[in-house]
matplotlib code that plots the C-alpha trace (Angstrom):
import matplotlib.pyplot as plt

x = [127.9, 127.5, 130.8, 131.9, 129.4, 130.2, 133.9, 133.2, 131.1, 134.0, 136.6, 134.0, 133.9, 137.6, 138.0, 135.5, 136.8, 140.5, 140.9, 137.4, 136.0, 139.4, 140.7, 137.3, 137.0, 140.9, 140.0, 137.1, 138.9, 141.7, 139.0, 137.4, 140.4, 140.8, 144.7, 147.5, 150.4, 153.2, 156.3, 160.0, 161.7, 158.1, 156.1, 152.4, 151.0, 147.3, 145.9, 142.3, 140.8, 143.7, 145.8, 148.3, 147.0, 149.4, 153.1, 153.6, 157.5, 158.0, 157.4, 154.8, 151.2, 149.7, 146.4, 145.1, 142.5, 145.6, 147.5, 144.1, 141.8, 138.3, 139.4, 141.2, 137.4, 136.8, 140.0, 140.3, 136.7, 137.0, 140.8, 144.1, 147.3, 150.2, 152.6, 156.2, 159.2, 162.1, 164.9, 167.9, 168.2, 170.1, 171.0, 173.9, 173.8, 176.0, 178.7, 177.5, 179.4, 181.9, 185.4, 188.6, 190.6, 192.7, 189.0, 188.7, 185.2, 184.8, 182.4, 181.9, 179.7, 178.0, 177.0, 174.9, 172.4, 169.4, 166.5, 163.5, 164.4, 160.9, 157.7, 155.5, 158.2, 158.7, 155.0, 154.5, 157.5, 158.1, 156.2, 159.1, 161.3, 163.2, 163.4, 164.6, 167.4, 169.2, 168.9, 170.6, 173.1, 174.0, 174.2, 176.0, 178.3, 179.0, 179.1, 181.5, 183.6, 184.1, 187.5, 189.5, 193.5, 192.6, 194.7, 193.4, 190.2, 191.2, 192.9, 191.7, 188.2, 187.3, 187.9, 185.2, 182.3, 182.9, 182.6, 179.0, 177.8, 178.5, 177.1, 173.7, 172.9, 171.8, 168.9, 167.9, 167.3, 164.7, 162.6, 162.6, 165.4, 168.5, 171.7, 173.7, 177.1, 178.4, 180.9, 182.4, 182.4, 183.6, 185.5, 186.2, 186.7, 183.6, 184.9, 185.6, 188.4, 190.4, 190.3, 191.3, 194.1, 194.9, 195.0, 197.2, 200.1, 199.7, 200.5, 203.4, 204.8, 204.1, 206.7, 209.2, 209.5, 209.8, 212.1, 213.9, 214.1, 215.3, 217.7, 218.9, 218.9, 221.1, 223.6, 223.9, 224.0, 226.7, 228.8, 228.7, 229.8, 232.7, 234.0, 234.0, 236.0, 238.1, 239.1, 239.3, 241.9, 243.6, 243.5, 244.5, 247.5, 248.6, 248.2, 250.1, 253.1, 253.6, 253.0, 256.5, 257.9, 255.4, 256.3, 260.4, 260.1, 258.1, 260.8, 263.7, 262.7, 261.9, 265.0, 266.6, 265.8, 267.3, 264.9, 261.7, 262.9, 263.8, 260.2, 258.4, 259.7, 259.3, 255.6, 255.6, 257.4, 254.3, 251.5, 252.3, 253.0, 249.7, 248.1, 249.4, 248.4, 251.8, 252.2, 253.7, 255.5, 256.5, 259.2, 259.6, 263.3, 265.1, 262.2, 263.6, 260.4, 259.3, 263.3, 262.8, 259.7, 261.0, 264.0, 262.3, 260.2, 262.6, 264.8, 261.9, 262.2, 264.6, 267.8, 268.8, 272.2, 273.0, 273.1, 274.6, 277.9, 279.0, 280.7, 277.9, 276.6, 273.3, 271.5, 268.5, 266.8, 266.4, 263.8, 260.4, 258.7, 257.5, 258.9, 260.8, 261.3, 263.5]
y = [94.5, 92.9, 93.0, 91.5, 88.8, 88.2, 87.9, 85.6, 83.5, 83.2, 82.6, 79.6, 78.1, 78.2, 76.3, 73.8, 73.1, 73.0, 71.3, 68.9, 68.5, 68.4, 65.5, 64.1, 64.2, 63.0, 59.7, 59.1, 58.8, 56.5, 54.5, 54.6, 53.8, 56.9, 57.4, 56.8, 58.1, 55.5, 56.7, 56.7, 52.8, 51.5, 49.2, 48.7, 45.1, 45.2, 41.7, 40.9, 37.7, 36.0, 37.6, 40.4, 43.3, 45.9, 46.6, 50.1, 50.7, 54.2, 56.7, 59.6, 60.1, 57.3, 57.6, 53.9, 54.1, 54.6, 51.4, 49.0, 50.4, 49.4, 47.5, 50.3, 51.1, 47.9, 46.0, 48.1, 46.8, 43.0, 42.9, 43.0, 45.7, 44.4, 47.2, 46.2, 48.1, 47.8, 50.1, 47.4, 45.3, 43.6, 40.4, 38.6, 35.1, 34.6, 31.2, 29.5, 26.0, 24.6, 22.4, 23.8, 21.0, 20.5, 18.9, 22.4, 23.3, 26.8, 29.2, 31.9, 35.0, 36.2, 39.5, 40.7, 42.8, 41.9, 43.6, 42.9, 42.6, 40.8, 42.0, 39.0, 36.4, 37.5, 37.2, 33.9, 32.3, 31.5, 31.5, 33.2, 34.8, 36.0, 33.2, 30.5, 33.6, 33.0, 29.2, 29.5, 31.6, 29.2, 26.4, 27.6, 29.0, 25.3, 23.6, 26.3, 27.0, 23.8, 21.8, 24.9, 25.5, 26.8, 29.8, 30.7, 30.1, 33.4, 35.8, 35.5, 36.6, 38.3, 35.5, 33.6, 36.2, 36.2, 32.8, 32.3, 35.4, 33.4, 30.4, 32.2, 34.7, 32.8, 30.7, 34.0, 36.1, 33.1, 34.2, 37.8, 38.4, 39.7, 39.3, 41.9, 42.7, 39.5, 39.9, 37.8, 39.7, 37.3, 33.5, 32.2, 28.8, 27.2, 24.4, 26.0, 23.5, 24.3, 28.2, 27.5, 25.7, 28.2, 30.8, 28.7, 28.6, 32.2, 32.5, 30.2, 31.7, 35.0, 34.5, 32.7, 35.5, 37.8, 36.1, 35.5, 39.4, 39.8, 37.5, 39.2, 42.6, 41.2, 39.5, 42.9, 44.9, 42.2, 42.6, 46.1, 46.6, 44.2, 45.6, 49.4, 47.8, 46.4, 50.0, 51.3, 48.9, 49.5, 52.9, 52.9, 50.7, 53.7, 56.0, 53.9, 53.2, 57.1, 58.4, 57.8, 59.6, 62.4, 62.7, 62.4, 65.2, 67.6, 66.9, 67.6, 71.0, 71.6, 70.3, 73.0, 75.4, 74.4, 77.2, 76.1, 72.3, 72.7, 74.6, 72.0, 69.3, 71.3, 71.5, 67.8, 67.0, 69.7, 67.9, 64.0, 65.2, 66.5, 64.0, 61.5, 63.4, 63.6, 65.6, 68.3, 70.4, 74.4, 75.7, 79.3, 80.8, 82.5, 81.7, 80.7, 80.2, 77.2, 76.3, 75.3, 73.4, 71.1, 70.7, 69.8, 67.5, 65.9, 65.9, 63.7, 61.2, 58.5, 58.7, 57.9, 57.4, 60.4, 59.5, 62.9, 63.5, 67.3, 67.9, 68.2, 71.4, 70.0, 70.1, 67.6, 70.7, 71.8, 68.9, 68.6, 65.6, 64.6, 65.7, 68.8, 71.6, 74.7]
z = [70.2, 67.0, 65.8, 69.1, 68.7, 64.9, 66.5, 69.3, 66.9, 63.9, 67.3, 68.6, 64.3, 63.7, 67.2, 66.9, 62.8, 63.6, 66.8, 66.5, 63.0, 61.6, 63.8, 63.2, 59.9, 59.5, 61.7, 59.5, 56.5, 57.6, 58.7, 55.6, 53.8, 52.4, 53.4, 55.5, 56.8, 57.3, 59.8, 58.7, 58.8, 58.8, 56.5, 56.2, 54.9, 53.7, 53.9, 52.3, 51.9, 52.7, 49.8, 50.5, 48.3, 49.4, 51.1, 51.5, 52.7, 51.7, 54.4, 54.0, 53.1, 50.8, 49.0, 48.9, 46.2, 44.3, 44.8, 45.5, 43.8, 45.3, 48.0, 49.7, 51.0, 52.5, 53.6, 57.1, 57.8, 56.4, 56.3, 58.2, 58.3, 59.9, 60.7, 60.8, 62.3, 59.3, 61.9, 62.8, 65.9, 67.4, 70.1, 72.2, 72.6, 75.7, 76.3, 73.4, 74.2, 71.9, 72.0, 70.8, 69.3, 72.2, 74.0, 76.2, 77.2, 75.3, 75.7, 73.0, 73.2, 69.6, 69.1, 65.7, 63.8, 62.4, 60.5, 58.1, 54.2, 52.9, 55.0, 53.6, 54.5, 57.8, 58.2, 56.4, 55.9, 59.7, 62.8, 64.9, 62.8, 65.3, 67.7, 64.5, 63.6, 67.2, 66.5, 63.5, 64.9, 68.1, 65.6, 62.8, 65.8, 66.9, 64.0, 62.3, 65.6, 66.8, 67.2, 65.8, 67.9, 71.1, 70.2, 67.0, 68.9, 71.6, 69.1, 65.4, 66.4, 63.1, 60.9, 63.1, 63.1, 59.1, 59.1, 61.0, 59.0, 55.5, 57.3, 58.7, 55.9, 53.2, 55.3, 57.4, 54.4, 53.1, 56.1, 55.7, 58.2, 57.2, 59.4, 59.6, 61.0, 63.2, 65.7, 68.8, 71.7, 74.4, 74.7, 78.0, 79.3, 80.8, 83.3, 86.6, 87.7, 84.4, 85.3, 88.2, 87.1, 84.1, 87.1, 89.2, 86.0, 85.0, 88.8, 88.9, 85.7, 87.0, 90.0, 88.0, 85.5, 88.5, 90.1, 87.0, 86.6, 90.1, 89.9, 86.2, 88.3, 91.2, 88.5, 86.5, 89.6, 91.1, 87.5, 88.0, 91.2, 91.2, 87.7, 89.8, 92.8, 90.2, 88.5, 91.5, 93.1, 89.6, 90.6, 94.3, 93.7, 90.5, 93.5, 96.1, 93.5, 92.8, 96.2, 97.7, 93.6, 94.8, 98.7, 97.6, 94.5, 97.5, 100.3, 98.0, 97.1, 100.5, 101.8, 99.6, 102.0, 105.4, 107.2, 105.6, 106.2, 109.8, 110.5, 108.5, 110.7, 114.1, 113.2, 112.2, 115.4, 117.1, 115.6, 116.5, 120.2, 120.0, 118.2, 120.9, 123.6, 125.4, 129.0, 128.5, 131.6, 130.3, 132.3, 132.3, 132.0, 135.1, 137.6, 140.9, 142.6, 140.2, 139.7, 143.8, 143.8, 141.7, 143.3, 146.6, 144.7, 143.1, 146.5, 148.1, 145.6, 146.0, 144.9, 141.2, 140.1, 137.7, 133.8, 132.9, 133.2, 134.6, 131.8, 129.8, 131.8, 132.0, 135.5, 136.8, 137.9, 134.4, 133.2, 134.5, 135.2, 131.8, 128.1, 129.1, 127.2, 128.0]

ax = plt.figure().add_subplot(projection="3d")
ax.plot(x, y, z, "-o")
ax.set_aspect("equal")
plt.show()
């Protein structure tokens, strides 16, 4: 039991010391002046009696008896710390208004850095610091900006944040503020009735160039096409001029063959009869029956004076009634 009590006790001590005298003891020695602790991009100003007595910009633990002596034990009682963020900052100033020097109502947008070079001017060199930095931005942006060529005023954009940044820099850094990078974001045009109208000719230009390229696109494709019906009429009437040389070499070499000429022409002859569609009437050989009934048929017709002479051997019995073939 009295080790476990002798334990319990030492637990209770080292609680109580590290997580309440500790912390207490700590407090009471900032308090007292004793030290302090200043974060990363931080700066501590120690004002007493109306003087500043101290800037501390270096982050870490400071000992104050160090660097004021005596009055590091008094000035948190009958003094003043101002603690000042140093990290960088930054603003847009939206449609600041200027005039190009064509007399059109611009509007340009600033953005830029800031941050705090001189703790004890930025806290008694100016009021608002801040406030008389965005002043001197706006007017160093008109006065620098105004009546340049409304084109150099929409494309040479860098040239323009260099030049308020060598106009602001100088009087900001007097107050403890130091500009930093300066860059315009936006210019636009601030009359309604003038974008409207700017929209109205990008319009208008917009369908002339298409219609231009349309039109370009229909003369090309027109060139084109009548330069092909051209070659080809070239080459239709080279094809019409040798046709009959080619037709005449193929018919005399057939023509040397009287079987293969006489067969070519019969199935010449064949295909236009049946490419006309001509009645045909097929009359077999040594068939009485059929021989009859178209003599009776042609017996009930009237009479027609006979255009073959007997001498020929040829009989009316031996055609048909259309193209006849024996």
């Amino acid at each position: 039991m009295t080790s476990l009590t002798t334990f319990a006790i030492a637990a209770g001590a080292t609680f109580f010391g590290c997580f309440m005298l500790v912390p207490l003891l700590l407090g009471l020695a900032r308090i007292l002046g004793l030290y302090v602790i200043i974060p990363e991009r931080c700066c501590a100003v120690y004002i007493l009696f109306g003087k500043v007595v101290a800037t501390i910009d270096e982050p870490g633990l400071h000992i104050l008896f160090t660097s004021m002596g005596w009055r590091a034990f008094v000035v948190n009682w009958m003094g003043k710390r101002h603690i000042l963020d140093m990290r960088l900052d930054q603003t847009y100033l939206r449609s600041q208004p200027v005039n190009s020097e064509e007399g059109a109502p611009m509007g340009i947008g600033i953005w830029y850095e800031m941050f705090i070079s001189d703790p004890v001017a930025y806290l008694f060199k100016n009021t608002d610091p801040r406030g008389s930095l965005a002043a001197n931005v706006s007017n160093s942006t008109v006065r620098c900006l105004s009546n340049l060529p409304l084109g150099a005023m929409l494309i040479n954009r860098h040239p323009m944040s260099n030049t308020v940044r060598a106009e602001v820099s100088p009087k900001s850094h007097e107050w403890g503020y130091k500009l930093g990078s300066v860059y315009i974001r936006k210019v636009h045009f601030r009359d309604a009735g003038m974008i409207r109208q700017i929209e109205s000719k990008v319009v208008n230009r917009l369908r002339q160039v298409t219609s231009a390229i349309k039109q370009d696109g229909a003369n090309q494709v027109s060139i084109i096409t009548s330069t092909a019906e051209r070659q080809a009429a070239i080459e239709f009437a080279k094809a019409a001029a040798i046709r009959p040389q080619i037709v005449g070499a193929a018919l005399e070499n057939i023509s040397r063959d009287p079987e293969v000429s006489s067969a070519m022409f019969e199935v010449l002859e064949t295909q236009n009869i049946i490419t006309h569609g001509a009645r045909i009437t097929l009359i077999p050989e040594k068939n009485e029956i059929l021989s009859q009934v178209l003599a009776s048929e042609v017996s009930m017709q009237p009479p027609v004076p006979p255009m073959i002479s007997k001498s020929s051997g040829l009989t009316p019995g031996m055609f048909g009634t259309g193209f006849g073939q024996q």
